[in-house]
NUSE-874057 format. One record per residue (C-alpha): x, y, z; residue in three letters. Coordinates in Angstrom, 2 decimals. Example, Ala and Ser with C-alpha at 12.3 -4.5 7.8 and 13.67 -1.06 7.14 Angstrom:
<rs>
(r (12.30 -4.50 7.80) Ala)
(r (13.67 -1.06 7.14) Ser)
</rs>
This chain:
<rs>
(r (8.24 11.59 -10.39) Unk)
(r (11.50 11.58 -11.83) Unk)
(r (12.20 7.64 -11.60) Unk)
(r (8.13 6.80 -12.77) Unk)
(r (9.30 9.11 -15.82) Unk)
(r (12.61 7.46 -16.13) Unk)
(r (11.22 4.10 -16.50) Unk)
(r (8.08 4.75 -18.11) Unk)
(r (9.57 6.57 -21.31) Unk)
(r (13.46 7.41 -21.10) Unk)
(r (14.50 3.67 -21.17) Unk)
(r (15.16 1.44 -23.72) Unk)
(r (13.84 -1.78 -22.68) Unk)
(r (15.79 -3.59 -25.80) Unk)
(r (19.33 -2.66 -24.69) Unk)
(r (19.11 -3.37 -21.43) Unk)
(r (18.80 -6.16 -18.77) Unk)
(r (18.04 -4.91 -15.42) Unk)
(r (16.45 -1.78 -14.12) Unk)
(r (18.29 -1.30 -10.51) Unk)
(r (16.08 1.25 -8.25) Unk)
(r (18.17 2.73 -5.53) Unk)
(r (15.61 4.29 -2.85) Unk)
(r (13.36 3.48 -0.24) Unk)
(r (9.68 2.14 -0.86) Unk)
(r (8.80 5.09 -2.35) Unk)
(r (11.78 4.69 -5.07) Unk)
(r (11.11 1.54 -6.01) Unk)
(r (7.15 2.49 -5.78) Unk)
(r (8.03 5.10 -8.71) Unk)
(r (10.07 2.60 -10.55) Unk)
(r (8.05 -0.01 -10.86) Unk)
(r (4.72 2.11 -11.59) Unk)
(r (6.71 4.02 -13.97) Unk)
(r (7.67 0.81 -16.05) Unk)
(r (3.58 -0.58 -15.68) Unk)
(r (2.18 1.84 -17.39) Unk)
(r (4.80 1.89 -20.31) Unk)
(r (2.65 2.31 -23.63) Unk)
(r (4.90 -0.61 -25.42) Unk)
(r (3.98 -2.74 -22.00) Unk)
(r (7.95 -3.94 -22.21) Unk)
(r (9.02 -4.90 -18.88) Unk)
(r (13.22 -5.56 -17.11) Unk)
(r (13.61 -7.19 -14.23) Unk)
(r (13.73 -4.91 -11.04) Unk)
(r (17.11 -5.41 -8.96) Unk)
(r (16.84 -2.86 -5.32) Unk)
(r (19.38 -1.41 -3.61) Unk)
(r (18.37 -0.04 -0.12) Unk)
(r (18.74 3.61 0.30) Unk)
(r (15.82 5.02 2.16) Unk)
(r (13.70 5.48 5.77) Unk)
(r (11.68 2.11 5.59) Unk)
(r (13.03 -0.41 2.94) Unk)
(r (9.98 -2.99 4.05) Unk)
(r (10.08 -4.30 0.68) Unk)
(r (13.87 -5.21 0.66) Unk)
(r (13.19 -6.71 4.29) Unk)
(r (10.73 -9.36 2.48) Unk)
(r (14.02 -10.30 0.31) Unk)
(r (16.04 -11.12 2.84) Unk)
(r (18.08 -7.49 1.54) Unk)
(r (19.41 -6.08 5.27) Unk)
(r (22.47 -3.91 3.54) Unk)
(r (23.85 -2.57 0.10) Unk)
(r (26.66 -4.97 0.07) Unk)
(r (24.02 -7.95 0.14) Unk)
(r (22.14 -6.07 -2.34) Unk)
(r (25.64 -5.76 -4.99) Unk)
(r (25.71 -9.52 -4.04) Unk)
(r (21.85 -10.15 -5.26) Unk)
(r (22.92 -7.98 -8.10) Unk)
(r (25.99 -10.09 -9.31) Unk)
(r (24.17 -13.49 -8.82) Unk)
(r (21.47 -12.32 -10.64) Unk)
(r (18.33 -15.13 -10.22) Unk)
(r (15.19 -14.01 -10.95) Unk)
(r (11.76 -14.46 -8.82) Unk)
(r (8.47 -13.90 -9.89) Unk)
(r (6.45 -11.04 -7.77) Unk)
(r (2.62 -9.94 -7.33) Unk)
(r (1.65 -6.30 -7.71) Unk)
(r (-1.48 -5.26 -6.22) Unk)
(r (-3.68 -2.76 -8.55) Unk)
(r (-5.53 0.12 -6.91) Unk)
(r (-7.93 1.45 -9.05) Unk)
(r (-9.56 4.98 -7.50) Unk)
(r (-13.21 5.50 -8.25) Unk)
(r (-12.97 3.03 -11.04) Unk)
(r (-14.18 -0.08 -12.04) Unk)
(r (-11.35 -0.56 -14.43) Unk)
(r (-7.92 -0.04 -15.92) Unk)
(r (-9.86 0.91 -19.21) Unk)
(r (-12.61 3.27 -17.38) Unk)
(r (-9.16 5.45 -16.41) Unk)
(r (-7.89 8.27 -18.77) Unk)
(r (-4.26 7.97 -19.69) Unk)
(r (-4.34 12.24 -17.84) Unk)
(r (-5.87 10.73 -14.51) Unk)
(r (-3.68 7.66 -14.23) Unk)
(r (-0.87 9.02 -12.03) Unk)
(r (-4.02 9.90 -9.35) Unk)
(r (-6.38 7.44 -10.27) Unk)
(r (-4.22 3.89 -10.80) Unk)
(r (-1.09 2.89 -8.91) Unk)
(r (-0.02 -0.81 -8.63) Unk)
(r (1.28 -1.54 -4.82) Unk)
(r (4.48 -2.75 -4.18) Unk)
(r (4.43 -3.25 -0.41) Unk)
(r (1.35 -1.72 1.15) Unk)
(r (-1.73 -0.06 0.98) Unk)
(r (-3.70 1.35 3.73) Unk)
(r (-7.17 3.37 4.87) Unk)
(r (-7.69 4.59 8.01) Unk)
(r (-5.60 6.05 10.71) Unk)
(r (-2.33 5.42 9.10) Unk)
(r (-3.27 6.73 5.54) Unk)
(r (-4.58 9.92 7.67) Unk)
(r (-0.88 9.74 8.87) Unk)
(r (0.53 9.97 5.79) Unk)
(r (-1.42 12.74 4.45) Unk)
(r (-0.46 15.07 7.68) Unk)
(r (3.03 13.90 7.57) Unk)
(r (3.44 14.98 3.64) Unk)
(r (2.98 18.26 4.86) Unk)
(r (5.11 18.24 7.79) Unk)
(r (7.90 16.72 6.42) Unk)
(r (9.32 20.49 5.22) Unk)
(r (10.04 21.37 9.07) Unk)
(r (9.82 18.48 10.97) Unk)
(r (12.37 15.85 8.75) Unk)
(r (12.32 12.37 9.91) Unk)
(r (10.01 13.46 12.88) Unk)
(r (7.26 13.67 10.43) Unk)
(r (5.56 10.70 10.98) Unk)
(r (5.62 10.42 14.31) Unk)
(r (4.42 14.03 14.79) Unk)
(r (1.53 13.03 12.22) Unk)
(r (0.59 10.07 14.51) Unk)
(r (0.66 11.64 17.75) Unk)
(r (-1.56 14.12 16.08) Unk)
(r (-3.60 12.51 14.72) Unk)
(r (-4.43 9.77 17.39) Unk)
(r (-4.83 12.90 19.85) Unk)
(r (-7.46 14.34 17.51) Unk)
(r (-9.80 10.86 18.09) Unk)
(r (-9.50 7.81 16.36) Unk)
(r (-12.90 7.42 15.27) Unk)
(r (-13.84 4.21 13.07) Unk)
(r (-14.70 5.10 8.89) Unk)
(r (-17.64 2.98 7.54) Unk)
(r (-17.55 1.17 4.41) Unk)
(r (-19.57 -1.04 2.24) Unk)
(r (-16.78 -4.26 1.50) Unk)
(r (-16.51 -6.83 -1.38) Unk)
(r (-14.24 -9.16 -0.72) Unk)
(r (-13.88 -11.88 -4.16) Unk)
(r (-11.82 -15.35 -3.94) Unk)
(r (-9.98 -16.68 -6.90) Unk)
(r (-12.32 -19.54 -6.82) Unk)
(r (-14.91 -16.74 -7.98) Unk)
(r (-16.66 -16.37 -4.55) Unk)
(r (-17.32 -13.45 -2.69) Unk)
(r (-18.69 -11.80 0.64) Unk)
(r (-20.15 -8.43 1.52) Unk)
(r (-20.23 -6.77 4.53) Unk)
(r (-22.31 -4.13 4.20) Unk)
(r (-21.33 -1.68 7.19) Unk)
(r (-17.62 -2.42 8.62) Unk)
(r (-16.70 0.42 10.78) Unk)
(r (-12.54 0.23 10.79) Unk)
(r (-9.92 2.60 12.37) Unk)
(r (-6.95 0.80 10.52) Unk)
(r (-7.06 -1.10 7.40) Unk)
(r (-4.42 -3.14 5.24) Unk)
(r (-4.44 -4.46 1.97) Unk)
(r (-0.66 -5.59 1.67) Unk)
(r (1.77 -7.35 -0.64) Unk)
(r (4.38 -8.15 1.11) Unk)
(r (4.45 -8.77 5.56) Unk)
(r (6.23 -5.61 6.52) Unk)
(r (4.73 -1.62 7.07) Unk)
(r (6.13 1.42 8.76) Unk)
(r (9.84 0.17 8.58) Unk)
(r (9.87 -3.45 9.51) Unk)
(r (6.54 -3.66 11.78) Unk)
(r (4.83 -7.03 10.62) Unk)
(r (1.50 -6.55 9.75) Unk)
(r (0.45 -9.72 7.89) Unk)
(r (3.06 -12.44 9.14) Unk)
(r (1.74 -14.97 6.60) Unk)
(r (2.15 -12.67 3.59) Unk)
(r (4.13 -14.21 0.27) Unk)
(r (4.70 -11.54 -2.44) Unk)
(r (4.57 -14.74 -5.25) Unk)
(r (1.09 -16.24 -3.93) Unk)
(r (-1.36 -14.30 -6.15) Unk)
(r (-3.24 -12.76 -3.48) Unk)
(r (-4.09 -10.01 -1.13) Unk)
(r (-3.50 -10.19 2.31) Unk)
(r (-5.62 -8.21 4.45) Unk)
(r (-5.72 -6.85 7.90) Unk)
(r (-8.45 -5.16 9.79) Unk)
(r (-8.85 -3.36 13.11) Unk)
(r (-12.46 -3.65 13.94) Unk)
(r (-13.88 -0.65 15.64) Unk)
(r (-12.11 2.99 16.89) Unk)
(r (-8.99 3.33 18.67) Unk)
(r (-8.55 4.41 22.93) Unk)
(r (-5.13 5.00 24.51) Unk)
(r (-5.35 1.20 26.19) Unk)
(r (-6.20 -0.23 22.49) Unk)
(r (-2.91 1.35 21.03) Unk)
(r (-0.70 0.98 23.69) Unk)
(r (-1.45 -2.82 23.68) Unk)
(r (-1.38 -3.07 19.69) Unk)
(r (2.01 -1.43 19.83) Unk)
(r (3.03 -4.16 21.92) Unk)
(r (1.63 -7.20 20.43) Unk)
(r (3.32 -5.68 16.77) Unk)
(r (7.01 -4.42 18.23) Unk)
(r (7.47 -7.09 21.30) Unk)
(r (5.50 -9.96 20.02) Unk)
(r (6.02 -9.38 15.96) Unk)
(r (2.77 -9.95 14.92) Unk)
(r (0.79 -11.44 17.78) Unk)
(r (-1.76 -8.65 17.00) Unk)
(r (-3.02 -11.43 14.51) Unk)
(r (-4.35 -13.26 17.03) Unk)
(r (-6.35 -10.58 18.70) Unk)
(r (-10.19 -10.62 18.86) Unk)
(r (-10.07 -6.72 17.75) Unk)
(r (-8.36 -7.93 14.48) Unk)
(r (-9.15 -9.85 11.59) Unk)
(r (-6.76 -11.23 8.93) Unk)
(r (-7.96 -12.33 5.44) Unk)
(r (-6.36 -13.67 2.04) Unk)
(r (-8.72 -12.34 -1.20) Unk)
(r (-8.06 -11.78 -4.96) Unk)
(r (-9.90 -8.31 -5.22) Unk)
(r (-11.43 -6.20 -2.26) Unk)
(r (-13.65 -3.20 -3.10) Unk)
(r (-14.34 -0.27 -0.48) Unk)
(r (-17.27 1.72 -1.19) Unk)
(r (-17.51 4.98 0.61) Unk)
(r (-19.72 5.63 3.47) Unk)
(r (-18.89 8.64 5.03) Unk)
(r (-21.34 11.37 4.69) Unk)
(r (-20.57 14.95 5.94) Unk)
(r (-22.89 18.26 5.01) Unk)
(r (-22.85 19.69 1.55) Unk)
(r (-22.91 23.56 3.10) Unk)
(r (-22.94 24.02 -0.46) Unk)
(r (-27.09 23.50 -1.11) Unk)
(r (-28.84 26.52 0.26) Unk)
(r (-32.54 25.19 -0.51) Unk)
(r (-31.38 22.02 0.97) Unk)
(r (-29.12 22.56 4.83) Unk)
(r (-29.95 18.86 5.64) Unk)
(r (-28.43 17.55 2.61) Unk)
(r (-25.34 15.34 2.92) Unk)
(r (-22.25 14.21 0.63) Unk)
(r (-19.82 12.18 0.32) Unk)
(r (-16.72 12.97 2.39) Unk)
(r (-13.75 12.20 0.44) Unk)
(r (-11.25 9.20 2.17) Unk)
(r (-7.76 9.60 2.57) Unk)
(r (-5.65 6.21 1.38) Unk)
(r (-1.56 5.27 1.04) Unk)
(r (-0.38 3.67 -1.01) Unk)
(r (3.92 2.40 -0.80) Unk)
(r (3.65 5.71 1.55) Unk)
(r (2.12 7.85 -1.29) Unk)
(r (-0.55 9.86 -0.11) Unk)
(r (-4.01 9.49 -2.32) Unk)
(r (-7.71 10.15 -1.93) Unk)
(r (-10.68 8.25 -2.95) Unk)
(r (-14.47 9.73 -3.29) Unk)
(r (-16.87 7.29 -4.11) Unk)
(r (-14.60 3.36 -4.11) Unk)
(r (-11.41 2.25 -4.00) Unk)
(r (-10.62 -1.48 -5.70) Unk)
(r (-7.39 -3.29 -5.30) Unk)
(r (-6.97 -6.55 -7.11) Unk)
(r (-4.02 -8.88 -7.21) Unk)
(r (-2.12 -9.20 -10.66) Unk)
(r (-0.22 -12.56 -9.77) Unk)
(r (3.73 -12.54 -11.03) Unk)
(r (3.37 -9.54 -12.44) Unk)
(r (6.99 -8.38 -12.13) Unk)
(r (10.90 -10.09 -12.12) Unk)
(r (13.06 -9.11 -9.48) Unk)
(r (16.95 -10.02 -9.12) Unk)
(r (17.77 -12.24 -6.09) Unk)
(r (20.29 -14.44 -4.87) Unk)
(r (18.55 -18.21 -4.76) Unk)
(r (22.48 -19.13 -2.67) Unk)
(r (21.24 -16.75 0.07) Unk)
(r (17.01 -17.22 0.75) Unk)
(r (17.03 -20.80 0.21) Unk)
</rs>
């Protein structure tokens, strides 16, 4: 919370030029969400410098060390970059209260996810106190030993051209709704992702998850970098705005007169690595060059 609250309030936009976010994802997450919800809606360019466990949104830079980082720094071109808005049981920015924001609305640097890696993410935020870097992989293990079972949810899925499609029932074990190409520390989920195109890229495992399924998954993401693509099992989209809408049911012990009566059961969701929950809808939309950040043109061209 520290860097959301440094950029959000403790800096003055006016007598400065840069803000430079030294982290990992979730660093520059906090940076960058801290400056978007600033009440004078001022805005600095963003210039990273690589410091933590995954740095996936450096990777889509080009950034593979500090020293290139001090050289982005010193050239000091500016690119335009998307953000993705996640809006939690919400319809809107405006339907948010400025209290519920830091649970309710997060803009996505990198990554978002539902399914078996956001359940991931959750168990390893509590593991991390004894198991360290080991967290995650604990948390996977775990959790794919426990049964990957596929969520269902209803899906809107809306085109910049103003179209749309529902699916009323997709049953998913893993879902993405990314910014940039990279997850989990350089594993390339959505090879064709730009973070400058204005929109979402997608990427959805239809149906659970066996031993064979993961094993060969693994393989067509670490071996083949991103062959999974091309997989029957998965399906790859490009949208402006994609709405979940919660169909998991579980019994509401709760209702005495009523034992067959069923709820919602709350969804687990990431977001840059941040663990978050979601009850009735989750709606991520695109906001197209939303943000500068400091690059060296010399270098990606």
């Amino acid at each position: 919370m520290d860097a959301w609250n440094i950029s959000r309030e403790r800096i003055n936009v006016d007598e400065h030029s840069a803000i430079v976010a030294v982290g990992g994802d979730g660093t520059l997450h906090e940076v960058i969400n801290g400056m978007m919800n600033r009440e004078d809606k001022k805005k600095l360019p963003i210039a990273f410098i690589p410091n933590g466990s995954g740095n996936d949104l450096v990777s889509c830079f080009g950034i593979d060390s500090v020293l290139t980082a001090l050289d982005y720094l010193r050239k000091g071109d500016t690119v335009k970059m998307d953000l993705n808005k996640v809006l939690i049981d919400a319809d809107s920015e405006a339907d948010v209260p400025v209290a519920d924001r830091f649970e309710k609305l997060r803009y996505s640097v990198i990554n978002a996810s539902i399914g078996f890696i956001a359940k991931t993410v959750h168990k390893a935020a509590s593991a991390k106190s004894w198991a360290g870097k080991h967290a995650y992989v604990y948390s996977g293990v775990s959790e794919f030993l426990g049964g990957c079972r596929p969520d269902t949810y209803s899906v809107q899925i809306e085109q910049p051209d103003g179209t749309s499609q529902t699916n009323e029932n997709l049953e998913s074990v893993i879902i993405f709704i990314n910014n940039g190409k990279f997850c989990g520390g350089g594993l390339l989920i959505t090879p064709t992702a730009l973070l400058n195109d204005g929109l979402l890229d997608i990427a959805i495992r239809h149906g659970g998850l066996g031993t064979r399924d993961c094993a060969s998954i693994l393989t067509s993401l670490i071996k083949y970098e991103g062959a999974h693509a091309y997989r029957d099992d998965f399906e790859i989209m490009r949208a402006s705005t994609i709405t979940f809408t919660n169909k998991n049911y579980m019994r509401n012990a709760s209702v005495a007169t009523s034992p067959n009566y069923m709820k919602k059961q709350p969804q687990m969701l990431q977001v840059d690595g941040e663990p978050m929950m979601f009850s009735e809808k989750v709606k991520i939309e695109v906001l197209p060059e939303a943000i500068d950040v400091i690059v060296n043109f010399d270098r990606m061209m």
